[in-house]
C-alpha positions as a printed NumPy array, in Angstrom:
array([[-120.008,   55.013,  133.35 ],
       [-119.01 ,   51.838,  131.646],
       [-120.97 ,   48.524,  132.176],
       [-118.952,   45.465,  132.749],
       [-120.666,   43.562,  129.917],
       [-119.559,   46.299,  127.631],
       [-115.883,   46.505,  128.903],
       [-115.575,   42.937,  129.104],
       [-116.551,   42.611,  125.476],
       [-114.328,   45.505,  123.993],
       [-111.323,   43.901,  126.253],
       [-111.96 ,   40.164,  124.279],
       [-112.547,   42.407,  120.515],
       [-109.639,   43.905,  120.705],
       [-107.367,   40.329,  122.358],
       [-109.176,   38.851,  119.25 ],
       [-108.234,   41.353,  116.696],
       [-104.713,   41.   ,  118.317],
       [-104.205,   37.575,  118.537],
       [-105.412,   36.907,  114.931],
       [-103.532,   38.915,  113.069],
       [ -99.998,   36.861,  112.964],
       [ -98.121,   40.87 ,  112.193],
       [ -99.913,   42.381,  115.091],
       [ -98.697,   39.339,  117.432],
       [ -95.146,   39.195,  116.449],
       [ -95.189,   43.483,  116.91 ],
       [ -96.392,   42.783,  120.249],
       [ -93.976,   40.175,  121.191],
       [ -91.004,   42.303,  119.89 ],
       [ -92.079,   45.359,  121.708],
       [ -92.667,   43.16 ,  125.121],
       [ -88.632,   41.608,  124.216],
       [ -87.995,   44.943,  123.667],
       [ -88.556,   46.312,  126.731],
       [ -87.738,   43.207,  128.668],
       [ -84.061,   43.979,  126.918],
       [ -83.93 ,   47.807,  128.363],
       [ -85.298,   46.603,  131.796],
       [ -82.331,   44.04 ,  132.219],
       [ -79.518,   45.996,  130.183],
       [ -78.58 ,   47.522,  133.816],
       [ -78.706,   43.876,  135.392],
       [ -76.483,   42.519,  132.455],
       [ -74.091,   45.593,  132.746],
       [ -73.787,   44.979,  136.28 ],
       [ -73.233,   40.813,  136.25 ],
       [ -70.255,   41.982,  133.283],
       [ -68.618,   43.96 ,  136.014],
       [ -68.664,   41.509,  138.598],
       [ -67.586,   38.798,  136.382],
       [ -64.5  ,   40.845,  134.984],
       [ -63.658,   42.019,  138.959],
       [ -64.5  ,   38.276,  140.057],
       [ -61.965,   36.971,  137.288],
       [ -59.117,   39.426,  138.455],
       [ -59.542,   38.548,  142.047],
       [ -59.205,   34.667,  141.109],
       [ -55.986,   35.441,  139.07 ],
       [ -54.69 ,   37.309,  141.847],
       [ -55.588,   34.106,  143.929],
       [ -53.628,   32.156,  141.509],
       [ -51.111,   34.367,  141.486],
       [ -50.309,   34.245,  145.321],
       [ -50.283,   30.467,  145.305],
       [ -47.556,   30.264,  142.581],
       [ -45.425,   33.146,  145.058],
       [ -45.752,   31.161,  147.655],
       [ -45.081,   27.989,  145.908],
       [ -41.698,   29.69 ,  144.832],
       [ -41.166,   31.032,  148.045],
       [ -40.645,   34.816,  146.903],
       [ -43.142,   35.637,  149.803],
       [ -43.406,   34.971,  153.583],
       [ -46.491,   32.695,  153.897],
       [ -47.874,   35.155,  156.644],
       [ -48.034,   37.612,  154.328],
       [ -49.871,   35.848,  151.149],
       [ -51.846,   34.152,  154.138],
       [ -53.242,   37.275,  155.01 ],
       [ -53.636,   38.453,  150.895],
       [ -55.213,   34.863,  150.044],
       [ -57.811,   35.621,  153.207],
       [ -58.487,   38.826,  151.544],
       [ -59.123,   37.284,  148.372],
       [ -61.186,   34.547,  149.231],
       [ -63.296,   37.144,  151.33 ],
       [ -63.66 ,   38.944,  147.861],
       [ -64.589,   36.351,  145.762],
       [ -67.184,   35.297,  147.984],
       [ -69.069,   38.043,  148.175],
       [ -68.695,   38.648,  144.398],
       [ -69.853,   34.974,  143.806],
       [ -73.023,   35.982,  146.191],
       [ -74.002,   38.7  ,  143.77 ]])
């Protein structure tokens, strides 16, 4: 069994040892970046996705306005689509 003195003192030794050597800090810090980087890569892969399916959705939006502005389309019809849409976007923008 350990005393707390002598845990407490081989805990600050080896932060010293650390912190003063300026090769074993910046190791440290890259390997904490590092794993910071895997831990988010699924995160980031994710907020791509919605991004790209957010940006398709608005230029659908778009899309519909200019049909209707032209008149190829009944406006029930894009009303319904645009509803859609919007419904969409919102919960994408929510993510």
């Amino acid at each position: 069994l350990f005393h707390a003195s002598e845990v407490d003192a081989a805990i600050w030794q080896w932060l010293k040892e650390r912190l003063s050597d300026p090769e074993q800090l910046e190791q440290g810090l890259l390997e904490i970046h590092q794993e910071r980087e895997e831990l988010n890569a699924p995160i980031r892969s994710r907020l791509i996705i919605t991004e790209e399916i957010l940006a398709k959705n608005q230029a659908q939006l778009e899309r519909l306005v200019d049909l209707y502005v032209s008149g190829e389309f009944p406006k029930e019809v894009l009303a319904e689509r645009k509803a859609r849409l919007e419904s969409l976007i919102a919960d994408l923008e929510s993510q």
